[in-house]
N, C-alpha and C positions, 0 to 999 in steps of 0.2 A: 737537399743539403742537411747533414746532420749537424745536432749542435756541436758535437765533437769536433767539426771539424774548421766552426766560425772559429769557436773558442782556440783552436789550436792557429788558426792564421795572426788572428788579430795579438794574441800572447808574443808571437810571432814577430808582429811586427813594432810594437812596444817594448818588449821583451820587460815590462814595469808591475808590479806584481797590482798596482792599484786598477791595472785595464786589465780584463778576462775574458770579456765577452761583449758583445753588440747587442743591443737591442733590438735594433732595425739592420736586415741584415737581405741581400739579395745576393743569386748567382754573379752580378758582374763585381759586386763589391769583395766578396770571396778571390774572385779573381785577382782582381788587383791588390788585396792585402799583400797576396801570394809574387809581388812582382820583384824580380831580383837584376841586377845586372849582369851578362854573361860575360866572360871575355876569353873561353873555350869552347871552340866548336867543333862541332864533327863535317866531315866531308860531305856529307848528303847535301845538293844545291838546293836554292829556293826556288821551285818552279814559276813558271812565266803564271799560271794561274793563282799561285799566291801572293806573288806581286801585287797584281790586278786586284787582288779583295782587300790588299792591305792598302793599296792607294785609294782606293773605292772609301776606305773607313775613313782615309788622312781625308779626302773630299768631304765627307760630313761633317765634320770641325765647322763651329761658328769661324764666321770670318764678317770683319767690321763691315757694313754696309756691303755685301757681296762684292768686294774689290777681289778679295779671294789675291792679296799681295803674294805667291808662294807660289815655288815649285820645287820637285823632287828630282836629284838624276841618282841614275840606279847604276851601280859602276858592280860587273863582274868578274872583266876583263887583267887577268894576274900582274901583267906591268903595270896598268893605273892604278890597280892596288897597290902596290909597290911604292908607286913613288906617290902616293896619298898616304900613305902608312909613314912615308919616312917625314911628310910636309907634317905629318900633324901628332908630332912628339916622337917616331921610331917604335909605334905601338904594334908588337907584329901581330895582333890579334885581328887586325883591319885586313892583312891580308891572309890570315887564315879564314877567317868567314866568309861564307861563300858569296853574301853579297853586302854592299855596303850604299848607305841611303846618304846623299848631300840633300840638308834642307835649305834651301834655298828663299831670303827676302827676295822680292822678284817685283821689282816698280817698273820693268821693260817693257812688261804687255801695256802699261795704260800709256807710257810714253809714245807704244809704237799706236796704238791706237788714236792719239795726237794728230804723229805724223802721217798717217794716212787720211786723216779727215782731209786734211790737207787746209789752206785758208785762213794759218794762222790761229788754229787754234790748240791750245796750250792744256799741258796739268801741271805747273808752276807750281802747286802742292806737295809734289811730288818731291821738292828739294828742303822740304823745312823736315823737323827731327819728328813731328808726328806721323808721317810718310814712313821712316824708318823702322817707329815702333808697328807702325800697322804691316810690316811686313817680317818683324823679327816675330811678333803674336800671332801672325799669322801660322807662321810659317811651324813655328811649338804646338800651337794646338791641334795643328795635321798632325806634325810627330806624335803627339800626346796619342790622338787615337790610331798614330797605325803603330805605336808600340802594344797598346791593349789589342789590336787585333793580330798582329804577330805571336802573341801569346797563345790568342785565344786558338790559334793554329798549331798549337806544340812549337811555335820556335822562339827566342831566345834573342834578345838583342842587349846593348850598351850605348850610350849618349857618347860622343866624341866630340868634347871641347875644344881639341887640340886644331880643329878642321878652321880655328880663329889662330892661331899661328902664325901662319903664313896666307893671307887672305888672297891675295895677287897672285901667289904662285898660285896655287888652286882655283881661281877663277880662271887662269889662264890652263890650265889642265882639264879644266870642263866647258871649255868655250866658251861661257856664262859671257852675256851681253853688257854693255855700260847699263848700270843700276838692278846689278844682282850681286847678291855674295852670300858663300855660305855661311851661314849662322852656326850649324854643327853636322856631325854627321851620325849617322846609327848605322854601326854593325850588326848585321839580321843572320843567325843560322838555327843548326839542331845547336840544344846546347849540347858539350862533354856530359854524360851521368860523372865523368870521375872528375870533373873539376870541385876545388874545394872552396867552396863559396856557399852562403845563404842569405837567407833575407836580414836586410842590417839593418837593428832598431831604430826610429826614428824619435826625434823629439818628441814629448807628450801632449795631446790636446791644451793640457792646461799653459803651456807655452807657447803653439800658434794661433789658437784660438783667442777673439778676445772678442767682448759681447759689448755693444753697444759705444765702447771707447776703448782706445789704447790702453793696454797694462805692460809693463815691464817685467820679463820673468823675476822670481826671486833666484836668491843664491842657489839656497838649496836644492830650486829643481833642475838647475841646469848641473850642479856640483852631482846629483844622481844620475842625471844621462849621460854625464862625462864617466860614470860609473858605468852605466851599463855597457855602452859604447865600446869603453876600455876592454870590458870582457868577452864582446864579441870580436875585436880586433886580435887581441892575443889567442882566441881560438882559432884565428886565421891566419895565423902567421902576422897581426902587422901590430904595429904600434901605436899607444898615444890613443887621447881621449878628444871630443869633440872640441873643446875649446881650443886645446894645443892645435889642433888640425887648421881650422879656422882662424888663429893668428897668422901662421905659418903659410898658409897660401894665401892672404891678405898682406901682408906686412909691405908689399910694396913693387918698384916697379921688375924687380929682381926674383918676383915670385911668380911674375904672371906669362912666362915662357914667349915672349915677345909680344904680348897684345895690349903692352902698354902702347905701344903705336895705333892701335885699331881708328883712331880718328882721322888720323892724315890719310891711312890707306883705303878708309873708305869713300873718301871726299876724293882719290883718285879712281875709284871706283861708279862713282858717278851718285852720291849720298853727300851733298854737302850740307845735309843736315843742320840750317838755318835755324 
């Protein structure tokens, strides 16, 4: 790796004239500086063998006390795309990619494990809200590593929130059992060369970071990322600076495309999260 080339990720992905370059720097950190969200693809499919190394990677993700709470369904099928593209905001990039990943909390396997001991023996754990989290974290940090390994294979994926919409329809569209639901989904292809997107700078060290205790950003450095922000947004057609963004899909239950409901319909879902 040339220095030229940390230097130009990490610039990259700051876009902050105070960050230049790393000091400690490795191939896989290069890598991920370098990670963008896609939402054009090209027709080339993802083979059954890419599949398999990308869940292979999701499989090495720490997972709490090896419950391993997750699972993946791989939908590439054009009608379930379809009507998964329409369940989860009408984003048609879900069904242009060629394949599309549900990540799945998944508390069924220890439940069926239960009931086949048989004898009355119980995971009554399984209904309180830390049960939940170990399968919503679970189920991220697989994603987390099969999106760096779908990378690392030339392809190109995006996070799909919207896959919380409608939580029922789509468990009922993947036959997902009582105590699953999808948490999000990833659309995985080649990317477009001609789509017009790049790596979008992120907040600065000096504002996630905090050593030893809590700090509160100051004005000013959130008042420069809403700068820099802004200027990558109008280079891409879009508008508005980080904080505007962050009110606006905050502000309440009219912003959150129906997953202010998420509780009651998880608690029919078999999550009554206690």
């Amino acid at each position: 790796m040339t220095e030229t080339a940390t230097d130009s990720a990490i610039a990259d992905r700051y876009r902050d004239p105070a960050i230049v370059s790393l000091a400690a720097t490795s191939p896989v950190v290069e890598h991920q500086l370098r990670h963008r969200s896609v939402r054009s693809f090209l027709a080339d499919p993802v083979s059954d063998d890419q599949l398999t190394a990308i869940v292979a990677a999701a499989s090495s993700a720490p997972t709490s006390s090896n419950l391993q709470t997750w699972s993946v369904v791989a939908v590439r099928e054009p009608g379930r795309k379809e009507r998964l593209a329409r369940l989860a905001g009408d984003q048609a990039f879900i069904e242009e990619a060629p394949l599309f990943l549900l990540w799945v909390a998944d508390l069924s396997r220890a439940r069926g494990l239960a009931a086949a001991a048989g004898g009355g023996v119980r995971v009554a754990a399984t209904d309180y809200l830390e049960s939940l989290f170990l399968g919503v974290i679970d189920a991220s940090l697989a994603a987390q590593n099969a999106i760096v390994a779908a990378e690392s294979l030339g392809l190109g994926t995006v996070c799909v929130g919207g896959a919380r919409n409608h939580p029922e329809e789509i468990a009922a569209e993947l036959a997902l059992p009582d105590g699953a639901f999808v948490v999000f989904g990833l659309a995985v292809g080649v990317p477009d060369p001609d789509e017009r997107a790049g790596v979008k700078p992120r907040l600065p060290p000096s504002v996630v970071l905090h050593h030893e205790t809590y700090a509160a950003p100051s004005a000013e450095e959130i008042a420069a990322y809403d700068q820099r922000l802004n200027a990558y947004n109008a280079a891409h057609g879009l508008g508005g600076g980080w904080s505007e963004r962050v009110l606006a899909r905050l502000v309440g239950p009219a912003s959150m495309a129906g997953r202010h409901r998420l509780r009651s319909q998880l608690q029919r879902l078999g999550f009554p999260s206690r």
